[in-house]
DOSE-172965 format. One record per atom (N, C-alpha, C, O): x, y, z; atom name; residue in three letters. Coordinates in nm, 2 decimals. Example, Ala and Ser with C-alpha at 12.3 -4.5 7.8 and 13.67 -1.06 7.14 Angstrom:
BEGIN
1.32  -0.57  0.78  N  ala
1.23  -0.45  0.78  CA  ala
1.32  -0.33  0.78  C  ala
1.42  -0.33  0.85  O  ala
1.28  -0.22  0.71  N  ser
1.37  -0.11  0.71  CA  ser
1.29  0.00  0.79  C  ser
1.34  0.11  0.80  O  ser
//
This chain:
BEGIN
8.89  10.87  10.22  N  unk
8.79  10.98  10.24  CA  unk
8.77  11.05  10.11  C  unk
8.66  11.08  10.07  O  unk
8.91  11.11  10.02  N  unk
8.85  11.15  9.90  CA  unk
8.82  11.09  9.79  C  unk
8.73  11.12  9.71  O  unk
8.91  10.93  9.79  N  unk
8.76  10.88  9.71  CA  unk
8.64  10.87  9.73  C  unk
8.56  10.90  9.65  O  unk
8.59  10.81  9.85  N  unk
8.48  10.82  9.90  CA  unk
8.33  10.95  9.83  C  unk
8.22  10.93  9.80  O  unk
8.44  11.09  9.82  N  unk
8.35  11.20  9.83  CA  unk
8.36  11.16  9.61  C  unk
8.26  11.14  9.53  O  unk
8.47  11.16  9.59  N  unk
8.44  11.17  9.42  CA  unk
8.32  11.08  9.45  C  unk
8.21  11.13  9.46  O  unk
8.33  10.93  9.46  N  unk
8.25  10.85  9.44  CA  unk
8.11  10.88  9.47  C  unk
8.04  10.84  9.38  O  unk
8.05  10.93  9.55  N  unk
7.96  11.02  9.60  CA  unk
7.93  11.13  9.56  C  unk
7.83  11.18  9.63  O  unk
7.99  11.22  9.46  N  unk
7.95  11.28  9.37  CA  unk
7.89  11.25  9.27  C  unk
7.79  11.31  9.24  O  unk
7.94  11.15  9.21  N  unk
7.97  11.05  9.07  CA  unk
7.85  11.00  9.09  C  unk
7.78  11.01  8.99  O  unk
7.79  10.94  9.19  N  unk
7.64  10.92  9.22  CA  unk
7.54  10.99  9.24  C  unk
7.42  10.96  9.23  O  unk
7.62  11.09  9.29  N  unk
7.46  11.18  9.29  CA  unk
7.44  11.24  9.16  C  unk
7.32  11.26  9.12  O  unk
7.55  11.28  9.07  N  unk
7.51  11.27  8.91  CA  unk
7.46  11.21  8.82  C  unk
7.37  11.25  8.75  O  unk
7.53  11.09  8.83  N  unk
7.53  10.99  8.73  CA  unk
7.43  10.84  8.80  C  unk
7.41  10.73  8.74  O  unk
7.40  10.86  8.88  N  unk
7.31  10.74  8.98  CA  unk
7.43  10.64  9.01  C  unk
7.55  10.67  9.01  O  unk
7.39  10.55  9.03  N  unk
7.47  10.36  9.09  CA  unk
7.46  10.34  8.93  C  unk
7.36  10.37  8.86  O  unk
7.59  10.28  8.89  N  unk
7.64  10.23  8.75  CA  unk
7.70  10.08  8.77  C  unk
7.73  10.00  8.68  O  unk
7.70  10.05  8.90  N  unk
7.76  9.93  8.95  CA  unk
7.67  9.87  9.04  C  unk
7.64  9.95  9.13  O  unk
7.61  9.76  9.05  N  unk
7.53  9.66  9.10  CA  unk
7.56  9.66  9.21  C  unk
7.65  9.74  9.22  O  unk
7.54  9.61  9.34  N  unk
7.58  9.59  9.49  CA  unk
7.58  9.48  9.46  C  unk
7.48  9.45  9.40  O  unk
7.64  9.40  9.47  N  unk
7.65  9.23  9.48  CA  unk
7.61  9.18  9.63  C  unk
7.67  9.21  9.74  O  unk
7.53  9.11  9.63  N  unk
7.44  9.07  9.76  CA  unk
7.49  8.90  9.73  C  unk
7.51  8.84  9.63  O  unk
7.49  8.88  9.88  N  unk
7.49  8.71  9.93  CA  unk
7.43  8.66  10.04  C  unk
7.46  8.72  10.14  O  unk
7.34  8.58  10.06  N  unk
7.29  8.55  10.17  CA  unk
7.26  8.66  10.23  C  unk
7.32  8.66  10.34  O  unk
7.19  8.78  10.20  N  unk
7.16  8.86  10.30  CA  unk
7.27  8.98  10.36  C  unk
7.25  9.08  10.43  O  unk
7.43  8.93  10.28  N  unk
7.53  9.01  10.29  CA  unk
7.59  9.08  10.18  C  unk
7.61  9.02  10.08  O  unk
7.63  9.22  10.18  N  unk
7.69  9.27  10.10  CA  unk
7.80  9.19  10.05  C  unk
7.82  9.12  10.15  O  unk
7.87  9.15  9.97  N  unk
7.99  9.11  9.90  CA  unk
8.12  9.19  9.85  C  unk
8.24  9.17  9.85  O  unk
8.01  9.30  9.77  N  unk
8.07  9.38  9.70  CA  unk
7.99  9.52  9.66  C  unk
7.90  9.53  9.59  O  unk
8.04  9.62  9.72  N  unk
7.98  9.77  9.74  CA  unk
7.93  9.83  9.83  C  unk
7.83  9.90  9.82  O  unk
8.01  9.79  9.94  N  unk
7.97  9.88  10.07  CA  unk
7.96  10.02  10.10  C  unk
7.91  10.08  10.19  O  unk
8.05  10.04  9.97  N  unk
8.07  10.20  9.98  CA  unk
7.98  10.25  9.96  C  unk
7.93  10.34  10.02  O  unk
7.92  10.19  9.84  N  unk
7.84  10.27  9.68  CA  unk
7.70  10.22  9.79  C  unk
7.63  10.32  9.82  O  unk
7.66  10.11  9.86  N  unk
7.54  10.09  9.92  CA  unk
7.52  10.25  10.05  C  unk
7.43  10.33  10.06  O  unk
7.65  10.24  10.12  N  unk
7.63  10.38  10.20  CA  unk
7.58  10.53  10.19  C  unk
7.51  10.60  10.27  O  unk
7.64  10.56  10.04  N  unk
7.63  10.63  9.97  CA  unk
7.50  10.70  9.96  C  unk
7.45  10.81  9.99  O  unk
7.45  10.56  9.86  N  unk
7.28  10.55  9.81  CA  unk
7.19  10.58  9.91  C  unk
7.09  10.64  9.89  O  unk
7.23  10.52  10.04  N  unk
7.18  10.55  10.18  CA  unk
7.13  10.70  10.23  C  unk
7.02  10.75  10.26  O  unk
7.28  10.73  10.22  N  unk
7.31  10.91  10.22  CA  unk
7.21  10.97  10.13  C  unk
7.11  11.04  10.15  O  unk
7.27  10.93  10.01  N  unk
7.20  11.05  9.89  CA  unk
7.04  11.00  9.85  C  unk
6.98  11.04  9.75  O  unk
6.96  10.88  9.97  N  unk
6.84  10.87  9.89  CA  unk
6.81  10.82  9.76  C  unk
6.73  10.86  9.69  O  unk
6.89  10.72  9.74  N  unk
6.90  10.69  9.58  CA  unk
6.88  10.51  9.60  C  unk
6.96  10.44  9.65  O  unk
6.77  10.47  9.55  N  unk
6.76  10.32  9.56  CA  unk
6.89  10.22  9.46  C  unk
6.92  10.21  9.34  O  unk
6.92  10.18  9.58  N  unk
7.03  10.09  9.48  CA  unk
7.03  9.97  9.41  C  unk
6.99  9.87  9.48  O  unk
7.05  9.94  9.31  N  unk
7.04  9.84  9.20  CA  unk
7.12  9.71  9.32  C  unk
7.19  9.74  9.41  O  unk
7.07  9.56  9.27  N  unk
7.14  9.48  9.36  CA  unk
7.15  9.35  9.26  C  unk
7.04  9.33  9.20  O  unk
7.25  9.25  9.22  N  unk
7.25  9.18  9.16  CA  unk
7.32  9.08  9.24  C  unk
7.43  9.11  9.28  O  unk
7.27  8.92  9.28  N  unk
7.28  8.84  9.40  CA  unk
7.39  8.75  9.30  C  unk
7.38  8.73  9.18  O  unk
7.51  8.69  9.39  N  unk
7.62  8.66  9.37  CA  unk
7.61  8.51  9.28  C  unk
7.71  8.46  9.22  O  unk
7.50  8.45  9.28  N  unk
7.47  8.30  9.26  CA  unk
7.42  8.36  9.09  C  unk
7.45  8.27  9.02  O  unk
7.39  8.44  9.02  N  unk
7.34  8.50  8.91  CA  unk
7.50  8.54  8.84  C  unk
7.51  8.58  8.72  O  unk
7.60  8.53  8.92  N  unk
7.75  8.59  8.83  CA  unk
7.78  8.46  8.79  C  unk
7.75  8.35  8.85  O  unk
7.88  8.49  8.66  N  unk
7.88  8.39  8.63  CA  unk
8.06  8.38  8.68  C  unk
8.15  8.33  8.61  O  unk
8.08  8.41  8.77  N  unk
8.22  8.39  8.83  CA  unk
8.23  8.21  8.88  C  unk
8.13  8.13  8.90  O  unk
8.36  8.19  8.87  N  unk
8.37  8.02  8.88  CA  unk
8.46  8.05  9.02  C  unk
8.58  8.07  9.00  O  unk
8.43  8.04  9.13  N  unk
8.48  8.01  9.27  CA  unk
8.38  8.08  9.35  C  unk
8.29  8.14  9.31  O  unk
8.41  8.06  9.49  N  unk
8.35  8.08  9.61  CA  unk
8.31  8.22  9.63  C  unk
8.40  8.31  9.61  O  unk
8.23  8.25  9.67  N  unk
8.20  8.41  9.74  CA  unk
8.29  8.43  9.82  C  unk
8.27  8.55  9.86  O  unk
8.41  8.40  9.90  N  unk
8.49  8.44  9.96  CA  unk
8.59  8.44  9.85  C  unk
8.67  8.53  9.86  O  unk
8.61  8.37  9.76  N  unk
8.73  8.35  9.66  CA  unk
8.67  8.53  9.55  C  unk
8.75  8.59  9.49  O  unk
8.57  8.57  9.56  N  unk
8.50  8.67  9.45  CA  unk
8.55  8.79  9.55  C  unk
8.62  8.89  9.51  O  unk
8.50  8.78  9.69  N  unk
8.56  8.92  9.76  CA  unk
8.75  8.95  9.75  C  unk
8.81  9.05  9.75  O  unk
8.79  8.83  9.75  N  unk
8.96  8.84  9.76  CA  unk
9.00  8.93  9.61  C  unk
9.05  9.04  9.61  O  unk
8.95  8.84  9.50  N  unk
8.94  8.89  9.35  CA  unk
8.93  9.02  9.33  C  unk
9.01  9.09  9.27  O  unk
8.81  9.07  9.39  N  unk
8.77  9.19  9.39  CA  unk
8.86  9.28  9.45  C  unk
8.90  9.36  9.37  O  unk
8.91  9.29  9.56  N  unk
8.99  9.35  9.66  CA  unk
9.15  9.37  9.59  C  unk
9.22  9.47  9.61  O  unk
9.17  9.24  9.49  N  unk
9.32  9.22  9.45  CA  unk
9.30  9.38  9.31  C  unk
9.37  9.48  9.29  O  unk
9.23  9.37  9.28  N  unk
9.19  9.43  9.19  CA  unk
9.19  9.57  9.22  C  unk
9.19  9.64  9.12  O  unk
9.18  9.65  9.35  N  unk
9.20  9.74  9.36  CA  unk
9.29  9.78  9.44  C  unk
9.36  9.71  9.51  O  unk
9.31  9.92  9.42  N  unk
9.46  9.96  9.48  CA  unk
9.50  9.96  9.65  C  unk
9.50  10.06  9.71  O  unk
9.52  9.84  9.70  N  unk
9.46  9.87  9.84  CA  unk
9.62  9.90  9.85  C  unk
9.70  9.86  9.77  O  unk
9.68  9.99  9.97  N  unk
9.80  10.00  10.08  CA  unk
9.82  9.85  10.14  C  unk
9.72  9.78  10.16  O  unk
9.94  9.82  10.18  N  unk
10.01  9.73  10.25  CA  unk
9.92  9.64  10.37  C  unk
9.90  9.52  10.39  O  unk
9.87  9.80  10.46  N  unk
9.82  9.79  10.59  CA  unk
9.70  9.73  10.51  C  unk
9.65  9.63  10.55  O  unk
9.65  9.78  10.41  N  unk
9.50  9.75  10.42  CA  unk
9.50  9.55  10.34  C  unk
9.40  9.48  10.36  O  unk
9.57  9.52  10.29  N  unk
9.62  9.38  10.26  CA  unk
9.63  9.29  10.42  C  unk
9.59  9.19  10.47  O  unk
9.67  9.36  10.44  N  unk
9.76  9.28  10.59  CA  unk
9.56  9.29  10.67  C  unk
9.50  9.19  10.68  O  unk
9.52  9.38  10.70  N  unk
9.38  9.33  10.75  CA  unk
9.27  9.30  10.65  C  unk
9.16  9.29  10.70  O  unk
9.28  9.28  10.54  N  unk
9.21  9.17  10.48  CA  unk
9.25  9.03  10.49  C  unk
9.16  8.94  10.48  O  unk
9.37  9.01  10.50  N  unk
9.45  8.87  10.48  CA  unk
9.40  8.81  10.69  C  unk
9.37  8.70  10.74  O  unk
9.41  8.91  10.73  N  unk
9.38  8.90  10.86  CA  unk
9.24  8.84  10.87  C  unk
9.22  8.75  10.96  O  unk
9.16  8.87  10.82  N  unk
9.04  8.88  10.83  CA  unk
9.00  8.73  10.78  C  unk
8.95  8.64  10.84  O  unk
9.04  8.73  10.60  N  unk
8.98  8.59  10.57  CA  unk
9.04  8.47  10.63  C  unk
8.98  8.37  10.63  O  unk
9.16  8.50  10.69  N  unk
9.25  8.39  10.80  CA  unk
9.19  8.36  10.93  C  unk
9.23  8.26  10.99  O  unk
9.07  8.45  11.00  N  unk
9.01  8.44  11.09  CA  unk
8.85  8.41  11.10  C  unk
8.81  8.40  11.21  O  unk
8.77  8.40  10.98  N  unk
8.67  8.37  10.93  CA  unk
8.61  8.29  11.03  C  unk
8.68  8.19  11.06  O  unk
8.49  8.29  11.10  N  unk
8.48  8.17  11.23  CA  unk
8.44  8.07  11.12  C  unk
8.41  8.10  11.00  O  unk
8.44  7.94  11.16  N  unk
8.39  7.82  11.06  CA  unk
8.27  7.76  11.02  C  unk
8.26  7.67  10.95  O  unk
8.14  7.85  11.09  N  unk
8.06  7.80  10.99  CA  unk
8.05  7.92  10.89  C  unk
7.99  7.90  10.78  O  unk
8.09  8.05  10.90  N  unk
8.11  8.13  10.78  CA  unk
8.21  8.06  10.70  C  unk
8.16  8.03  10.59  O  unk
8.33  8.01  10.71  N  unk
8.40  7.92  10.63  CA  unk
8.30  7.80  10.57  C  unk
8.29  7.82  10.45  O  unk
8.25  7.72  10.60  N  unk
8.17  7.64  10.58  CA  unk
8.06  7.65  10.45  C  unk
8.03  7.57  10.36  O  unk
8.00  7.85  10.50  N  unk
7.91  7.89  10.39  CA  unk
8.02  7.94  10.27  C  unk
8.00  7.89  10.16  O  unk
8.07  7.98  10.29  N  unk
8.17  8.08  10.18  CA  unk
8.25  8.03  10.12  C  unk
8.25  8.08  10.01  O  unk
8.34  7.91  10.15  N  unk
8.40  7.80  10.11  CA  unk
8.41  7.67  10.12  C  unk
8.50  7.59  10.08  O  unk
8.29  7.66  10.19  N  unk
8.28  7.46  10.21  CA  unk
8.37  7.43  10.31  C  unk
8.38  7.53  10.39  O  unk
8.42  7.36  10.33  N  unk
8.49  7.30  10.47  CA  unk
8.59  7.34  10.47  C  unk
8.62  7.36  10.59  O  unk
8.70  7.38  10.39  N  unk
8.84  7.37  10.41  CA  unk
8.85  7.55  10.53  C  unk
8.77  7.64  10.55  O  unk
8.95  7.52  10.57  N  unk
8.91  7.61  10.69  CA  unk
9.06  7.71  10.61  C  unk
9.16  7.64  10.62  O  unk
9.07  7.83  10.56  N  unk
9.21  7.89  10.52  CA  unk
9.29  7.93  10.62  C  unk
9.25  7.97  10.73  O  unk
9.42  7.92  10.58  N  unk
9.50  7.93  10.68  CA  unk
9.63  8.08  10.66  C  unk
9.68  8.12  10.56  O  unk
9.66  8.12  10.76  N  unk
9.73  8.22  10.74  CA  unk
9.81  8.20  10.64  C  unk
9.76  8.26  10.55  O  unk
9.92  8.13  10.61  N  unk
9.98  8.19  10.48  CA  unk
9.91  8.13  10.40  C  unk
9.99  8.10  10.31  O  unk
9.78  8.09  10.37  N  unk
9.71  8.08  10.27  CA  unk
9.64  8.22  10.21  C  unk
9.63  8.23  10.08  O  unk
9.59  8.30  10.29  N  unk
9.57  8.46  10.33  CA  unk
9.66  8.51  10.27  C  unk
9.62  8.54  10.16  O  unk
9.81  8.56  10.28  N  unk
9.90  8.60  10.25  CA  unk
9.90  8.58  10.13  C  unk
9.88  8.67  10.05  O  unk
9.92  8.49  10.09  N  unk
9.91  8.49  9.91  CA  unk
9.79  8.49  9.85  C  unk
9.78  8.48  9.72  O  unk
9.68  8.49  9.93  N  unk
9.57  8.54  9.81  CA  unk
9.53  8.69  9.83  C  unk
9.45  8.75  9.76  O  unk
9.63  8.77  9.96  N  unk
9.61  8.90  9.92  CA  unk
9.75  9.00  9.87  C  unk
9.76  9.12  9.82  O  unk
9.84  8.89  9.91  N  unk
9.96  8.99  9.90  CA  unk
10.02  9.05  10.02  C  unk
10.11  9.13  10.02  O  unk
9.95  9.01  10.13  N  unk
10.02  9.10  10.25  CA  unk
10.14  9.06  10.29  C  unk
10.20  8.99  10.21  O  unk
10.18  9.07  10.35  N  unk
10.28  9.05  10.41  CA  unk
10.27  8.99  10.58  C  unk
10.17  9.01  10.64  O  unk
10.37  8.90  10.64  N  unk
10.37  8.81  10.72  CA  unk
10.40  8.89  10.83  C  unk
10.36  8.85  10.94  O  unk
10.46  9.03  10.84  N  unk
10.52  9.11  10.97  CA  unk
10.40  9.18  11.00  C  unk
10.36  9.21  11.11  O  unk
10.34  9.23  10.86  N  unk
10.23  9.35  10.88  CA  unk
10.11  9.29  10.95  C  unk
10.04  9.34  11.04  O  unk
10.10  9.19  10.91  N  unk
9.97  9.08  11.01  CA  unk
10.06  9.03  11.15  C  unk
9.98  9.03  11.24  O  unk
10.15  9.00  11.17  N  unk
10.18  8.99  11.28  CA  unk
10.15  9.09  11.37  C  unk
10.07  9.06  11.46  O  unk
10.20  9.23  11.35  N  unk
10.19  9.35  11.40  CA  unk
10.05  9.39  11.46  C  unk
10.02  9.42  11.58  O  unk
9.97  9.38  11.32  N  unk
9.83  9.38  11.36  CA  unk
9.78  9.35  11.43  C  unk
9.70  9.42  11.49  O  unk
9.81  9.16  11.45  N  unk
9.73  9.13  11.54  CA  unk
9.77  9.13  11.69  C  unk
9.70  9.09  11.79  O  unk
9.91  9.20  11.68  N  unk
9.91  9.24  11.84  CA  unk
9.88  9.36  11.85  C  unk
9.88  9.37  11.97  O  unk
9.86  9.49  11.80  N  unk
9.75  9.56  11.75  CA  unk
9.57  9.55  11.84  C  unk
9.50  9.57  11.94  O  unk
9.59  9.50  11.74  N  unk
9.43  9.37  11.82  CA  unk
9.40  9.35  11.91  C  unk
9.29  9.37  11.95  O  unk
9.48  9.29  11.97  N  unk
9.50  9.24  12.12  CA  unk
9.47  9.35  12.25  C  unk
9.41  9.35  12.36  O  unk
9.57  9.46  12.19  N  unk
9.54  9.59  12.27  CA  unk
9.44  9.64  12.26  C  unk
9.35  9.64  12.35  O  unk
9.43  9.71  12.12  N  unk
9.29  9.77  12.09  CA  unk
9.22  9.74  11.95  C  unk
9.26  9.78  11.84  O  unk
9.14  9.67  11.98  N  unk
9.06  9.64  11.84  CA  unk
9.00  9.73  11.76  C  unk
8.98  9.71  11.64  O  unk
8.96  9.86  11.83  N  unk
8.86  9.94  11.77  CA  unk
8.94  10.03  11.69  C  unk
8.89  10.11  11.62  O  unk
9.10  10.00  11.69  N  unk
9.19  10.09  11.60  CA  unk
9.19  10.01  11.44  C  unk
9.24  10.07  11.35  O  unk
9.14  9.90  11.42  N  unk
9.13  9.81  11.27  CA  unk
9.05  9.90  11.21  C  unk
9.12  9.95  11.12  O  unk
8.95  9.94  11.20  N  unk
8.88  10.01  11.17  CA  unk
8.97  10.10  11.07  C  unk
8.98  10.08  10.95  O  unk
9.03  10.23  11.17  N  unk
9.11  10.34  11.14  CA  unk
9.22  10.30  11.03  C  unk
9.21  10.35  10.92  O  unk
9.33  10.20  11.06  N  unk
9.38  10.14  10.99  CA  unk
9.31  10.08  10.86  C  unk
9.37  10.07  10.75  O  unk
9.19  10.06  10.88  N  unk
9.17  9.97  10.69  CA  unk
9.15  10.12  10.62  C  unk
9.20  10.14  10.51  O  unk
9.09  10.22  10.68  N  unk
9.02  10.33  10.64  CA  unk
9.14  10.46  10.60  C  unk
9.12  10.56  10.54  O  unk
9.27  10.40  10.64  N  unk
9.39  10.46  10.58  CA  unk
9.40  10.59  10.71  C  unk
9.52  10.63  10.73  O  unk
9.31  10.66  10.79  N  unk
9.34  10.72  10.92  CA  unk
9.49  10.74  10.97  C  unk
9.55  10.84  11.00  O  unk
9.53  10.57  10.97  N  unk
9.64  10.59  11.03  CA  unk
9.70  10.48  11.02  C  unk
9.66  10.43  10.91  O  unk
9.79  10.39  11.08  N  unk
9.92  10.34  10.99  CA  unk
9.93  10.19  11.07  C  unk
9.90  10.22  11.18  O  unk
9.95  10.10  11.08  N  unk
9.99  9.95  11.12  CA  unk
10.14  9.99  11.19  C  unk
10.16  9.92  11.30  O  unk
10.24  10.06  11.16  N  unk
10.32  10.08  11.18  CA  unk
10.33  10.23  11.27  C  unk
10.44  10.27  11.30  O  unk
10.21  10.30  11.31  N  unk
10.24  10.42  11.38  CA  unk
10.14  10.31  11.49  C  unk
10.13  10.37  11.60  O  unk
10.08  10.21  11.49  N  unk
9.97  10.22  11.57  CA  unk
10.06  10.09  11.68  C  unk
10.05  10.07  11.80  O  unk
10.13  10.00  11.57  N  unk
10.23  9.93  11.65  CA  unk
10.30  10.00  11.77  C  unk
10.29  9.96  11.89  O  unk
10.36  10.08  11.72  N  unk
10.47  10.16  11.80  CA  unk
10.40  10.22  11.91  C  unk
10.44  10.24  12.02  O  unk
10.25  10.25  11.86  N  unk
10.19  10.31  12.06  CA  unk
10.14  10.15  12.12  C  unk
10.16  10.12  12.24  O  unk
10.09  10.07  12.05  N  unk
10.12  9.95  12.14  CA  unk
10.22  9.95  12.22  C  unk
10.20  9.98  12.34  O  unk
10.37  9.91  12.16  N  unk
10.47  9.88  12.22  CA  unk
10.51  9.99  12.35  C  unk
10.57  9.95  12.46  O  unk
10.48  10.09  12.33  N  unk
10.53  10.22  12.40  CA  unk
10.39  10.20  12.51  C  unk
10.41  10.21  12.63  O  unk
10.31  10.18  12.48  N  unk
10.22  10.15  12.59  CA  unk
10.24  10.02  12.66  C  unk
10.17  10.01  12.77  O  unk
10.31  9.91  12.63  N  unk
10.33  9.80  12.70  CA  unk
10.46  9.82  12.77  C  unk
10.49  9.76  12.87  O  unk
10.53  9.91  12.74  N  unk
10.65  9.91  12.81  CA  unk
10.66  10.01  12.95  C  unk
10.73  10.00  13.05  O  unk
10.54  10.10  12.89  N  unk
10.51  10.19  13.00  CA  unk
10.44  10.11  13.13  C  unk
10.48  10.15  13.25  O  unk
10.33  10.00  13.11  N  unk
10.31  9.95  13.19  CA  unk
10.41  9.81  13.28  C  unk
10.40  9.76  13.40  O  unk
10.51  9.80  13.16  N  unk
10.61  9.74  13.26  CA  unk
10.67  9.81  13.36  C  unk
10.71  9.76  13.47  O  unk
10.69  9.94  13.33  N  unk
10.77  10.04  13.37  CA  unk
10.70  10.05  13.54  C  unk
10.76  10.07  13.64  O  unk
10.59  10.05  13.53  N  unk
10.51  10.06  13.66  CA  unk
10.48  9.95  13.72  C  unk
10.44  9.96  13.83  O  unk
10.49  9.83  13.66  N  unk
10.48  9.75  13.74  CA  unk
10.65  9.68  13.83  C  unk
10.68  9.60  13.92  O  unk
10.74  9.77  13.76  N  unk
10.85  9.76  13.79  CA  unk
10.88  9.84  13.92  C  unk
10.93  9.80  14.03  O  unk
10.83  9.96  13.90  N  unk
10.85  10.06  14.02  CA  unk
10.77  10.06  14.10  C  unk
10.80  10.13  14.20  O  unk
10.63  9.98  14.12  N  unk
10.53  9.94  14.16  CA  unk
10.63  9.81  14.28  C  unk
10.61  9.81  14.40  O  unk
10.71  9.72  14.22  N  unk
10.71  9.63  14.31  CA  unk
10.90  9.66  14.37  C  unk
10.96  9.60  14.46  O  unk
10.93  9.73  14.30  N  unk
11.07  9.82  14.40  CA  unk
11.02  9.86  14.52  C  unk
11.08  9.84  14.62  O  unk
10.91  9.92  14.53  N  unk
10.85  10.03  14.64  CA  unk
10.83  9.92  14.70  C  unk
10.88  9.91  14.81  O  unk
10.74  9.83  14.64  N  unk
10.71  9.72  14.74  CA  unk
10.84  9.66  14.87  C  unk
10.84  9.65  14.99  O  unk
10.91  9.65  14.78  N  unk
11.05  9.56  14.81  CA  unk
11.08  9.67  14.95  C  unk
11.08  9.63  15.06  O  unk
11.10  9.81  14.90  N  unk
11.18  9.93  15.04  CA  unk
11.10  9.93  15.15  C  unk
11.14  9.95  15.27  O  unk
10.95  9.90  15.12  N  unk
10.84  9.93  15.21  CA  unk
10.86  9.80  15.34  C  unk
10.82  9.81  15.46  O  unk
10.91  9.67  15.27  N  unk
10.92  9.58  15.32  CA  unk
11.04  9.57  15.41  C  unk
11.05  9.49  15.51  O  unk
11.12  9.64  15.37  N  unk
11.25  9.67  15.47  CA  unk
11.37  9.62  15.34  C  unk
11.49  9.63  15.36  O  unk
11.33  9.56  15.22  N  unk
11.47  9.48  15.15  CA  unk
11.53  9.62  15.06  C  unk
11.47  9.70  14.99  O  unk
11.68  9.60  15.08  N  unk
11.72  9.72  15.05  CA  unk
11.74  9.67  14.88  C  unk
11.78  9.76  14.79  O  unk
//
């Protein structure tokens, strides 16, 4: 959030000093700085990904990009998450056929194999917490732990749920 606001200062000063990198119709690179521009009314400059003279894939140029800035652990582990999940005809456009695979993810972002595990049972519970998590809110590891505390609680009742059952039935 506080870079967000420098950055958004820095723009309403100094205008967009960085290109939006556009693909097919998708941002690539500058989602922030496009929001921004949105906010502050400022038409943003856009230069389309097939014009760079980068040598790999638009999915290999967002990884690059990402490596390059200072992300946290958590926010690795749902990137690595992400391009490991890619449905396949987005794989198909982004990198041709080869379909990437989780520890293929992991070393092209650096995450880690626990933090994406975690996540994605994370996920499973509540998805709408990834969000919070990439955005730094809150933690892979605080959000794990109300998972778990929430799965246990529901064992917990399904436990005393079928004891009662058992007394009601006459089994001591």
């Amino acid at each position: 959030a506080d870079e967000y606001q420098i950055l958004k200062a820095d723009i309403k000063t100094h205008g967009l000093l960085e290109p939006i990198v556009a693909y097919e119709d998708s941002i690539l690179d500058g989602r922030h700085r496009y929001n921004i521009c949105q906010e502050l009314a400022v038409q943003p400059a856009y230069v389309q990904f097939e014009s760079l003279s980068y040598n790999g894939s638009p999915l290999d140029f967002v990884i690059s990009k990402h490596q390059r800035r200072n992300l946290t652990p958590d926010q690795k582990a749902v990137l690595a998450d992400k391009i490991a999940n890619i449905k396949n005809g987005l794989h198909m456009l982004l990198i041709g056929e080869k379909q990437l695979s989780l520890p293929e993810a992991l070393i092209a972002t650096g995450a880690s194999k626990g933090q994406v595990g975690k996540l994605r049972k994370i996920k499973k519970d509540n998805p709408r917490v990834i969000e919070r998590i990439e955005s730094g809110e809150t933690s892979i590891n605080i959000e794990y732990q109300r998972t778990l505390t929430k799965q246990r609680h529901v064992v917990t009742i399904a436990k005393q749920g079928a004891l009662k059952k058992r007394s009601q039935d006459g089994y001591a």
